[in-house]
C-alpha positions as CSV (number, residue, x, y, z in Angstrom):
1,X,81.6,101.4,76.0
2,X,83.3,101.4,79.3
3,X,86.6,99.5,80.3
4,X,87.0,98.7,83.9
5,X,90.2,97.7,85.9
6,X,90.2,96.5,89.4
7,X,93.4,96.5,91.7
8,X,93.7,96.4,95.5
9,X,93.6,92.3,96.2
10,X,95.9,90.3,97.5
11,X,96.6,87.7,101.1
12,X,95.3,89.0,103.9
13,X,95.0,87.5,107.9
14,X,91.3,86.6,109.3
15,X,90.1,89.8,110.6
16,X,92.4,92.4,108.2
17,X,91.3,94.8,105.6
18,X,91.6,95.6,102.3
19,X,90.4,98.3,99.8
20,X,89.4,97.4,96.2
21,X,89.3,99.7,93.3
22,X,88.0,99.7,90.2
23,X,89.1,102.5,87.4
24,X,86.6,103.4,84.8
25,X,87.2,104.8,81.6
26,X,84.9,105.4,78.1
27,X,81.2,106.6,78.0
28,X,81.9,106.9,82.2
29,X,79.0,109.8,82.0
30,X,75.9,107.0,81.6
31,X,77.0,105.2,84.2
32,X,74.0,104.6,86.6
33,X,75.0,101.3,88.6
34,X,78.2,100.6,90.2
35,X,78.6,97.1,91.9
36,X,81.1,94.9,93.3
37,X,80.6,91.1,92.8
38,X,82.8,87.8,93.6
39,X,83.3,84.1,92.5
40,X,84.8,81.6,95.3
41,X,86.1,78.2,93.6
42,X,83.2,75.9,92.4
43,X,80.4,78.7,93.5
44,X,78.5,81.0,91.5
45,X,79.2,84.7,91.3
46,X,77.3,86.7,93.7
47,X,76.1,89.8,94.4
48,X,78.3,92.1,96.9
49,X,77.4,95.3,97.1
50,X,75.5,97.9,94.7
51,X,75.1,101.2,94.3
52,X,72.6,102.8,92.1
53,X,72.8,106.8,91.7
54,X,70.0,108.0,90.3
55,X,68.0,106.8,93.6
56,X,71.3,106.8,96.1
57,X,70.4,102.9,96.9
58,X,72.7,100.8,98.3
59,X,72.4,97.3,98.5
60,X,74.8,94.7,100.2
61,X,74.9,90.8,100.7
62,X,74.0,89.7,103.9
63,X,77.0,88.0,104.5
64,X,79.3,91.1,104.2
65,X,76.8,93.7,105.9
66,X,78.6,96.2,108.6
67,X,81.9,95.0,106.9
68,X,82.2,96.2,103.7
69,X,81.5,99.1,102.2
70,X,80.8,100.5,98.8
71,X,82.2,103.7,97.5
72,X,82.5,106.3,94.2
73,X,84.6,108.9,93.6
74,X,82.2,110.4,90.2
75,X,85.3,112.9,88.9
76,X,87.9,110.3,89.3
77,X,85.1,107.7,87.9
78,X,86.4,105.6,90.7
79,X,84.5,102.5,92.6
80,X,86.3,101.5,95.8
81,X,85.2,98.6,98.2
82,X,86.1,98.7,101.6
83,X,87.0,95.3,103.3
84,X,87.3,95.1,107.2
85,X,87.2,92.2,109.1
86,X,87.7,90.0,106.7
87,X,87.3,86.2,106.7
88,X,88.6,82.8,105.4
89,X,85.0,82.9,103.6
90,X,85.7,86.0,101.8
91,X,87.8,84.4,100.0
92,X,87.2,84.8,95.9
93,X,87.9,87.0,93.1
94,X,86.2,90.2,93.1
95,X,84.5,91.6,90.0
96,X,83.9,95.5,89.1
97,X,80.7,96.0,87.3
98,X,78.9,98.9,86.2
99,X,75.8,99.8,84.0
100,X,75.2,102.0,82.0
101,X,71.7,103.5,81.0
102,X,71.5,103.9,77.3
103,X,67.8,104.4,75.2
104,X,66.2,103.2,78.5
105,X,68.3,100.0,78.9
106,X,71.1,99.2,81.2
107,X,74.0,97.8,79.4
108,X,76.5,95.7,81.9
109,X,80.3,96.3,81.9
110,X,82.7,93.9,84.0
111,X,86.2,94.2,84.8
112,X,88.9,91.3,84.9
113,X,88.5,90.7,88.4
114,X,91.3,90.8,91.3
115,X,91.9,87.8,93.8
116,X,91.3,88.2,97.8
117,X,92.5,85.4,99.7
118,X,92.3,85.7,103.7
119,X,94.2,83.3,105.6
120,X,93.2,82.2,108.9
């Protein structure tokens, strides 16, 4: 089992910044994805960055490539995402999630999400 909380959002201006992080804590040692996801009213979740160690991959939506940027801190089982030049259509809550490989399978973990709101 692994508990995840995120902190770091808030109301930030159009082209502002913002760092997310996400503490882990529990079986931290399997973890083998770390990702970032969010939810914008009435859409679904998506996809916004991912990092997956055991082949150093990282993957990121279109819509947030050269701005954000995904980051882990392994002894401080830490996942930070970096936010610059942010826009009104960043807007959403922001979900933590890691996986964790257990007898071949990846379990998913998520975290309670933190709201970003960027005015314009």
């Amino acid at each position: 089992q692994v508990q995840l909380v995120e902190s770091g959002g808030g109301l930030v201006q159009y082209g502002g910044s913002l760092r997310l992080s996400c503490a882990a804590s529990g079986s931290t040692a399997s973890i083998t994805v770390m990702a970032w996801y969010r939810q914008a009213p009435g859409k679904e979740r998506e996809l916004v960055a991912r990092y997956t160690k055991t082949i150093g991959a990282t993957t990121y939506a279109d819509s947030v490539k050269g701005r954000f940027t995904i980051s882990g801190d392994s002894p401080k089982n830490m996942v930070y995402l970096q936010m610059d030049n942010l826009k009104p259509e960043d807007t959403a809550v922001y979900y933590c999630e890691v996986e964790t490989l257990v007898n071949s399978r990846l379990w998913p973990y998520w975290g309670q999400g933190t709201q970003v709101t960027v005015s314009s």
